[in-house]
BALO-743379 format. One record per residue: x negated, z, y of N, C-alpha, C, CB in turn; residue in three letters. Coordinates in Angstrom, 2 decimals. Glycine has a CB too. Layout:
BEGIN
<n.px->X; n.pz->Z; n.py->Y; ca.px->X; ca.pz->Z; ca.py->Y; c.px->X; c.pz->Z; c.py->Y; cb.px->X; cb.pz->Z; cb.py->Y; code->ALA>
...
//
This chain:
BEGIN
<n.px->-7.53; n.pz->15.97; n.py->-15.43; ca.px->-7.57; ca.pz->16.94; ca.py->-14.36; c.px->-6.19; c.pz->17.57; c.py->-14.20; cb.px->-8.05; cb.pz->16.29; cb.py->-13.04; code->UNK>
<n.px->-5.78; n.pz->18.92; n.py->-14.47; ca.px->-5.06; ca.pz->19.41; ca.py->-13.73; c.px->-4.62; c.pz->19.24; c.py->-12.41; cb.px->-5.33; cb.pz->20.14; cb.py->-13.83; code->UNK>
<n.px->-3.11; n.pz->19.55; n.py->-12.73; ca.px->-2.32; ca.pz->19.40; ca.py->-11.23; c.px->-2.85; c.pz->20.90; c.py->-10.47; cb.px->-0.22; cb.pz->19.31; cb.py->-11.44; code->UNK>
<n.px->-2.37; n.pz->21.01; n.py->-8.97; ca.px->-2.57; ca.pz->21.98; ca.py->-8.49; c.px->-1.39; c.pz->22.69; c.py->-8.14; cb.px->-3.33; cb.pz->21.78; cb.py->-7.66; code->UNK>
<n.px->-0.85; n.pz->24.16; n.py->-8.36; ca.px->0.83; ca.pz->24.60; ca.py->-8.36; c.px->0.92; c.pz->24.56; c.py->-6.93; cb.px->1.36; cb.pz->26.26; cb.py->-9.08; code->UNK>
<n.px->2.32; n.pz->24.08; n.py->-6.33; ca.px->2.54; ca.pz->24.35; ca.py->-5.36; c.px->2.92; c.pz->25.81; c.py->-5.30; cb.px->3.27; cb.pz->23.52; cb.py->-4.98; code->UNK>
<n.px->1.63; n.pz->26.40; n.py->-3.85; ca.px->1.70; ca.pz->27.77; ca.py->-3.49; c.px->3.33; c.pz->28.47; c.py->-2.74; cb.px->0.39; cb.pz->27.86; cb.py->-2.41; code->UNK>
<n.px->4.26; n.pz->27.51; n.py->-2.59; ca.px->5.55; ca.pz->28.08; ca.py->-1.74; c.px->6.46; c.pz->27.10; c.py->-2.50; cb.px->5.56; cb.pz->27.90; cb.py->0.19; code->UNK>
<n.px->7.93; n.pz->28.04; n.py->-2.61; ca.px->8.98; ca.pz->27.55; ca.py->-3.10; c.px->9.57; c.pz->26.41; c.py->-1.93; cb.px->9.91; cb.pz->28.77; cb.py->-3.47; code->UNK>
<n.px->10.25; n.pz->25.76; n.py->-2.65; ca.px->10.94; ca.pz->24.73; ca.py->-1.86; c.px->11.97; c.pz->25.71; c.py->-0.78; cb.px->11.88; cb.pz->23.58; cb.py->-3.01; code->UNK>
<n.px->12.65; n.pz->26.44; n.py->-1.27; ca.px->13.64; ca.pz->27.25; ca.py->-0.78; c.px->13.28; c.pz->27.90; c.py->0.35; cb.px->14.05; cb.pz->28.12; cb.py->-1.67; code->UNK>
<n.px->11.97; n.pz->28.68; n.py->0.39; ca.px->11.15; ca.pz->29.52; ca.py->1.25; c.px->10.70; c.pz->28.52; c.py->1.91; cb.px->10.11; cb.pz->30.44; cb.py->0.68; code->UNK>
<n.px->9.93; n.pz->27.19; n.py->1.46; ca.px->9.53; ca.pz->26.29; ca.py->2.88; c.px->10.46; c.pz->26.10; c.py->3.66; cb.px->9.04; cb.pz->24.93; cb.py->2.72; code->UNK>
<n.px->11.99; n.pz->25.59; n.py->3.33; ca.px->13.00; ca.pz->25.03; ca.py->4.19; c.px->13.26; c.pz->26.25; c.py->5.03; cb.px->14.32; cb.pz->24.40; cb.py->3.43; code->UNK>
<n.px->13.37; n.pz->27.22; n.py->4.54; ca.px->13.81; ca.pz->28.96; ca.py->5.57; c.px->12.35; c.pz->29.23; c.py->6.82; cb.px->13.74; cb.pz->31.01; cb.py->3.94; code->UNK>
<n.px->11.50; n.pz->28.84; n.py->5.89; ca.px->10.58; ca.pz->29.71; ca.py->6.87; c.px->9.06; c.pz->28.49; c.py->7.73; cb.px->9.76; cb.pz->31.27; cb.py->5.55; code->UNK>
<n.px->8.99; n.pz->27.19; n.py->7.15; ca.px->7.75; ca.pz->26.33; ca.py->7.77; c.px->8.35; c.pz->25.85; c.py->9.49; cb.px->7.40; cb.pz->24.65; cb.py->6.55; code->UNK>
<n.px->7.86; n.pz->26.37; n.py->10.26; ca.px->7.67; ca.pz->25.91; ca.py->11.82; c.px->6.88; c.pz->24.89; c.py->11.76; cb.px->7.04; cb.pz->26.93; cb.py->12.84; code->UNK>
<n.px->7.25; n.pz->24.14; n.py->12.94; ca.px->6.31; ca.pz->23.01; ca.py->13.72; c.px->4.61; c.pz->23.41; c.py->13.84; cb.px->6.95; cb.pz->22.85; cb.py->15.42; code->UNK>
<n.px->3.88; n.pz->22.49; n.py->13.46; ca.px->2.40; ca.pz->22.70; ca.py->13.62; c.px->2.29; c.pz->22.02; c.py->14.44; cb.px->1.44; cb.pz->22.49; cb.py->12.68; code->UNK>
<n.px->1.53; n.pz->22.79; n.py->15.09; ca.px->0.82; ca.pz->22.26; ca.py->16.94; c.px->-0.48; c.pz->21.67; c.py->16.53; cb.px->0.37; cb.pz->23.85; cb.py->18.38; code->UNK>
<n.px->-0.88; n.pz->20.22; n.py->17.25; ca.px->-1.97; ca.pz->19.33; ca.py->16.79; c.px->-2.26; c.pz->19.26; c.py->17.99; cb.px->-1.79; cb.pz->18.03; cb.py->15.99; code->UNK>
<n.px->-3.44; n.pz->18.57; n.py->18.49; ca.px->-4.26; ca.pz->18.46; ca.py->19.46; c.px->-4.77; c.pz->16.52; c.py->19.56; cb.px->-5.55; cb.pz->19.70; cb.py->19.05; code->UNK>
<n.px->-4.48; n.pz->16.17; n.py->20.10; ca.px->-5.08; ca.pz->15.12; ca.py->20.03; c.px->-5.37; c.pz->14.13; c.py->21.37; cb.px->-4.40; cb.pz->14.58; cb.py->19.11; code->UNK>
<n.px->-6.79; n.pz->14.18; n.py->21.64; ca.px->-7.72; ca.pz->14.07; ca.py->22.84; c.px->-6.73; c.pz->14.71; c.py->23.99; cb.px->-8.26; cb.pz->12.34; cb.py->23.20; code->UNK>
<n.px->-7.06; n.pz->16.11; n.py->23.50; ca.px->-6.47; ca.pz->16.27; ca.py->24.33; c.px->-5.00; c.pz->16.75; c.py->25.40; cb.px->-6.79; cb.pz->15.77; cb.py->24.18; code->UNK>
<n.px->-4.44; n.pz->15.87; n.py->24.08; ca.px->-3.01; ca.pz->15.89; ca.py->24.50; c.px->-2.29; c.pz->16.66; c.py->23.13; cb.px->-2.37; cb.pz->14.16; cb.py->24.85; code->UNK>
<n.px->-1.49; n.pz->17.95; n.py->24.00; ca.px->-0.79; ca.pz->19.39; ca.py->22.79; c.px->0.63; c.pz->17.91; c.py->21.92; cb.px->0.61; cb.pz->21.65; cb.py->24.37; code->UNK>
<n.px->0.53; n.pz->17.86; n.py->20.92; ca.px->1.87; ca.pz->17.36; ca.py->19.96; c.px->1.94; c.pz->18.64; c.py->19.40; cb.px->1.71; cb.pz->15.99; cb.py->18.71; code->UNK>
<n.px->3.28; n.pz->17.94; n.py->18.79; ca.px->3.97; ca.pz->19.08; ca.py->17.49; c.px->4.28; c.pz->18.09; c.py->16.06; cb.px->5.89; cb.pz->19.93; cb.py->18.14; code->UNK>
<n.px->4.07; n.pz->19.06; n.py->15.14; ca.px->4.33; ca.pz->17.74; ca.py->13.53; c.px->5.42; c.pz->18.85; c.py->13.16; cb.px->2.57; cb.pz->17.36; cb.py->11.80; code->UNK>
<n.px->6.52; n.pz->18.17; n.py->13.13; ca.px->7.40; ca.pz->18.65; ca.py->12.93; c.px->7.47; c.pz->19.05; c.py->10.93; cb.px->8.36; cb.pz->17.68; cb.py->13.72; code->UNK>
<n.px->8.36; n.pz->19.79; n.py->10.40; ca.px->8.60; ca.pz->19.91; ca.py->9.27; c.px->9.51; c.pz->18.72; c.py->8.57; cb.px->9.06; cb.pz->21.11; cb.py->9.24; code->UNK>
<n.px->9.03; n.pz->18.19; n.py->7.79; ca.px->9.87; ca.pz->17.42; ca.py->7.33; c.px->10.01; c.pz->17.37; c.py->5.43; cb.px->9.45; cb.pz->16.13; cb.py->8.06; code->UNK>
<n.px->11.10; n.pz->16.81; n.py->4.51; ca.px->10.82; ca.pz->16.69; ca.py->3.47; c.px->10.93; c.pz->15.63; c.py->3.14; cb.px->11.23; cb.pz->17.32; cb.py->2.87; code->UNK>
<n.px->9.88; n.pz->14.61; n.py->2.28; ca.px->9.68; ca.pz->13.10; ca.py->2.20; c.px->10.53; c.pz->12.60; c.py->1.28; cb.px->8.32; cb.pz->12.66; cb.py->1.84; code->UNK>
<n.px->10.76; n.pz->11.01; n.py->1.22; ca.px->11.42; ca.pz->10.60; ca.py->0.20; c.px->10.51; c.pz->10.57; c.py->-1.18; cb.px->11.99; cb.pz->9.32; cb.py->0.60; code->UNK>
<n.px->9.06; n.pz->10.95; n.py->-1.06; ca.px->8.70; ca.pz->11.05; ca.py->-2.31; c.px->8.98; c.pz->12.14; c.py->-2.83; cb.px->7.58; cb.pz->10.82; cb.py->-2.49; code->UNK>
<n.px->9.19; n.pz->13.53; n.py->-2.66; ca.px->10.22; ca.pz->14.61; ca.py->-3.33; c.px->8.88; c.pz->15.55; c.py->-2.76; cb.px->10.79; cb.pz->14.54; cb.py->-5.43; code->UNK>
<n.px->8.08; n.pz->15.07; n.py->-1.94; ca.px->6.65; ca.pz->15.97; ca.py->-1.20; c.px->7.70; c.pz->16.64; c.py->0.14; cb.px->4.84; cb.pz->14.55; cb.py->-0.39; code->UNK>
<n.px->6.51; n.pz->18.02; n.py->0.39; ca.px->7.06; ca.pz->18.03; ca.py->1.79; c.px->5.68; c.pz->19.09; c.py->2.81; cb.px->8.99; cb.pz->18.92; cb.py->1.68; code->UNK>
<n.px->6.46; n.pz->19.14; n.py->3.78; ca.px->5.02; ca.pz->18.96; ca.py->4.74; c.px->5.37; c.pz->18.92; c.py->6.34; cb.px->4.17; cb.pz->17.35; cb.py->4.35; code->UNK>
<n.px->4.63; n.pz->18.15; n.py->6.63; ca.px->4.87; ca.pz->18.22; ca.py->8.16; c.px->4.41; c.pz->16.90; c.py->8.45; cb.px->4.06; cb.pz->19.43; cb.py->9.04; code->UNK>
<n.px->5.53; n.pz->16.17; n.py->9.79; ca.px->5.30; ca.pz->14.78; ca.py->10.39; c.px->4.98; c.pz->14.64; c.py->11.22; cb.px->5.97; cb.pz->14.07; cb.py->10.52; code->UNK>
<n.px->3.90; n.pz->13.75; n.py->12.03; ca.px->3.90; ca.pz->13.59; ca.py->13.47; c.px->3.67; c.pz->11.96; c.py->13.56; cb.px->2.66; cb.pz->14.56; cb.py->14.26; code->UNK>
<n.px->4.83; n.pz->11.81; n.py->14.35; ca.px->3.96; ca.pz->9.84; ca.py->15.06; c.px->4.47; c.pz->10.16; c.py->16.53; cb.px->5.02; cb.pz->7.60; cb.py->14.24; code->UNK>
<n.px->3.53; n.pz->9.49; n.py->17.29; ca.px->3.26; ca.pz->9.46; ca.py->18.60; c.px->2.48; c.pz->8.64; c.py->18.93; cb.px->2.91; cb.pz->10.44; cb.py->19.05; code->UNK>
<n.px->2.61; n.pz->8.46; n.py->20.95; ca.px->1.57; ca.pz->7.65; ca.py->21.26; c.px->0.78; c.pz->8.33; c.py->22.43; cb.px->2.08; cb.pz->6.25; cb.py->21.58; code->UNK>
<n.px->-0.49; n.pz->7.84; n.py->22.65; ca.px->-1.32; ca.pz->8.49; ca.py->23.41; c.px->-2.23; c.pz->7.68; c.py->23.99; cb.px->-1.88; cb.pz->9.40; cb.py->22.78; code->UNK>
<n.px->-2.98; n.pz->7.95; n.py->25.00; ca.px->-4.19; ca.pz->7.36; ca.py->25.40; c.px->-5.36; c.pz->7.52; c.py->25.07; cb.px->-4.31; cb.pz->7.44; cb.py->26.31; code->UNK>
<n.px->-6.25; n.pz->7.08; n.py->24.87; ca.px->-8.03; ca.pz->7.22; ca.py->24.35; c.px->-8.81; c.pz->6.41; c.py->25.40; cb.px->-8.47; cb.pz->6.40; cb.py->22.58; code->UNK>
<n.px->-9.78; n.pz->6.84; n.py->25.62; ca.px->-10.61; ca.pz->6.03; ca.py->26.56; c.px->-11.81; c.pz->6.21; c.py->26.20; cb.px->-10.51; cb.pz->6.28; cb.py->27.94; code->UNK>
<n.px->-11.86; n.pz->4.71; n.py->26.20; ca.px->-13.38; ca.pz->4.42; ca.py->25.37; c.px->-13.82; c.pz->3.11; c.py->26.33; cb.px->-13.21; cb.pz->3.88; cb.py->23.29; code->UNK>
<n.px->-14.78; n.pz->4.03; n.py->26.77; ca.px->-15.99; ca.pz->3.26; ca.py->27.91; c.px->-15.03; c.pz->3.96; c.py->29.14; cb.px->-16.18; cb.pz->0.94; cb.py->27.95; code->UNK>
<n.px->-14.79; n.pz->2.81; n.py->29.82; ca.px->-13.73; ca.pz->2.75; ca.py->30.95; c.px->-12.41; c.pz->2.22; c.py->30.90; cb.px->-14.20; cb.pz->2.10; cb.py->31.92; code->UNK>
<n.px->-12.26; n.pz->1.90; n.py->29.50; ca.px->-10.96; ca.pz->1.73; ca.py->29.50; c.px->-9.85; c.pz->2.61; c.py->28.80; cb.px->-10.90; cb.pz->0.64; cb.py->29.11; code->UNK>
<n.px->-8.58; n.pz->2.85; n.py->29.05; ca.px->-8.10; ca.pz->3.32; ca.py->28.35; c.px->-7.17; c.pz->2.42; c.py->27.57; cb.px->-7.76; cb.pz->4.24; cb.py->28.89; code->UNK>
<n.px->-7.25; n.pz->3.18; n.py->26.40; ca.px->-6.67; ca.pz->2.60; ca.py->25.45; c.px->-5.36; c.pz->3.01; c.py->24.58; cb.px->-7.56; cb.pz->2.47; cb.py->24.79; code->UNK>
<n.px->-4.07; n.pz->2.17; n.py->24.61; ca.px->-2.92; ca.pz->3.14; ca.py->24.14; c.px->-2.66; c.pz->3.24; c.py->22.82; cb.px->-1.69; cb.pz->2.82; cb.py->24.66; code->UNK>
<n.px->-2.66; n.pz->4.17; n.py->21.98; ca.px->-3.07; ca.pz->5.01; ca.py->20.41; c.px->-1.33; c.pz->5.22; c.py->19.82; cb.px->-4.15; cb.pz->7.11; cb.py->20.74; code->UNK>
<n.px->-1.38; n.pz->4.51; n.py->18.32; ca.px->-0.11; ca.pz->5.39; ca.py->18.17; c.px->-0.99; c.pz->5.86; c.py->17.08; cb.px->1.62; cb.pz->4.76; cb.py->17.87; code->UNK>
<n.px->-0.06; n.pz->7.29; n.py->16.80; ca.px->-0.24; ca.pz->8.42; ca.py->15.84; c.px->0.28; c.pz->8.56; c.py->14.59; cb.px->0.12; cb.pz->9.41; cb.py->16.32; code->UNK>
<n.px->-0.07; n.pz->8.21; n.py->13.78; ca.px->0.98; ca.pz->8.79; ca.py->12.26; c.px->0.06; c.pz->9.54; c.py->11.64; cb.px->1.63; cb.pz->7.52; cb.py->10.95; code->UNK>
<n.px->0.85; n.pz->10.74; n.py->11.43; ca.px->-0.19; ca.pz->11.89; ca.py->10.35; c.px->1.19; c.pz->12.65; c.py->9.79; cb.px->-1.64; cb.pz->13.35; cb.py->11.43; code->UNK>
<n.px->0.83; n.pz->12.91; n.py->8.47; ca.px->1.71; ca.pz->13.58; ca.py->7.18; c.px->0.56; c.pz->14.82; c.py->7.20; cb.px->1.89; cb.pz->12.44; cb.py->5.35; code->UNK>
<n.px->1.26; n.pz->15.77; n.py->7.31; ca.px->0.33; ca.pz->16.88; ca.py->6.34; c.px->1.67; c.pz->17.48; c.py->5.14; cb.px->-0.49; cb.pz->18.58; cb.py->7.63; code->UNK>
<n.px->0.84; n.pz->17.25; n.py->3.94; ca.px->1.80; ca.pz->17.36; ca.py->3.10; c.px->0.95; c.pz->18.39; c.py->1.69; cb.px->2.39; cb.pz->15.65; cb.py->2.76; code->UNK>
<n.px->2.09; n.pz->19.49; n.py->1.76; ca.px->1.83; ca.pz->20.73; ca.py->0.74; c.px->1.29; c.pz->20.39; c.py->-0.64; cb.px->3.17; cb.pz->21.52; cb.py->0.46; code->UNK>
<n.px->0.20; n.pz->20.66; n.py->-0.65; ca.px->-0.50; ca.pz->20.22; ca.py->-2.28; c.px->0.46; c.pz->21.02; c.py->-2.91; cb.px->-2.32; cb.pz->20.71; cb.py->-2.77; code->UNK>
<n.px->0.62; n.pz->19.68; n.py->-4.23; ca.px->1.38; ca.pz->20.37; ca.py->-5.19; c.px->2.87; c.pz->20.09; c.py->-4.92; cb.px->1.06; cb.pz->21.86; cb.py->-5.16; code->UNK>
<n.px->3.59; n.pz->19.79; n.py->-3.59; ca.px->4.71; ca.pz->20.23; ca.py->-3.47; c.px->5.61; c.pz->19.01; c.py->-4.03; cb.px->4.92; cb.pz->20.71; cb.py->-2.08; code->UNK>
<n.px->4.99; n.pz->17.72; n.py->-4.48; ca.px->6.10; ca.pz->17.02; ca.py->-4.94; c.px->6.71; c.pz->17.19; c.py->-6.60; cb.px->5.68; cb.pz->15.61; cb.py->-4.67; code->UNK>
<n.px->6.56; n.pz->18.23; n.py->-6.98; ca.px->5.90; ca.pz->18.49; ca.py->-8.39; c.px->7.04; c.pz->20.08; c.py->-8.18; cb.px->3.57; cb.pz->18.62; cb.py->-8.51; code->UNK>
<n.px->7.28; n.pz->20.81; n.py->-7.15; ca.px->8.28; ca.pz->21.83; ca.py->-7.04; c.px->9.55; c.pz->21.82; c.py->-7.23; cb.px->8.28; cb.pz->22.21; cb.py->-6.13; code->UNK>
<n.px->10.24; n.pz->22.64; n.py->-7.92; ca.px->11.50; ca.pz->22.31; ca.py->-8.59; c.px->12.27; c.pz->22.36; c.py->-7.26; cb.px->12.04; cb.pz->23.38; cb.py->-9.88; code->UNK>
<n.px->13.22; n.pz->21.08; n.py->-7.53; ca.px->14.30; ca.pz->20.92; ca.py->-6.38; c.px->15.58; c.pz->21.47; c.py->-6.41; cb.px->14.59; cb.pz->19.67; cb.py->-6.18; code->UNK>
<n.px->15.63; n.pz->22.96; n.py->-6.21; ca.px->16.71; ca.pz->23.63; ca.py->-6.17; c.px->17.96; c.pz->24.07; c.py->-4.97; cb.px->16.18; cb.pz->24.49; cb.py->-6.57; code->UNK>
//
């Protein structure tokens, strides 16, 4: 199987990717931009939150990567 090209230069992500606004029950986060130690890059969020399930609430932590197909594979210039 073919790889898939990363659609944005490394150069142009670092100049131009903003914070992505996530939603979760509820509550507005931000996943910040980040570039990983695997040579990927993308956007980070960990946080904590509440969920309530039944009547109780329950306290949630968050980890989510959204990370650019393709991008660990972009020349590091």
């Amino acid at each position: 199987m073919s790889k898939v090209p990363c659609p944005i230069a490394r150069p142009d992500f670092r100049a131009k990717a903003q914070p992505v606004k996530v939603e979760v029950n509820g509550v507005p986060l931000q996943a910040m931009v980040k570039e990983f130690s695997t040579g990927s890059f993308g956007w980070y969020l960990n946080a904590k939150c509440t969920v309530q399930v039944g009547d109780t609430l329950v306290p949630v932590q968050i980890g989510m990567n959204l990370t650019v197909v393709g991008s660990k594979e972009a020349p590091k210039e």
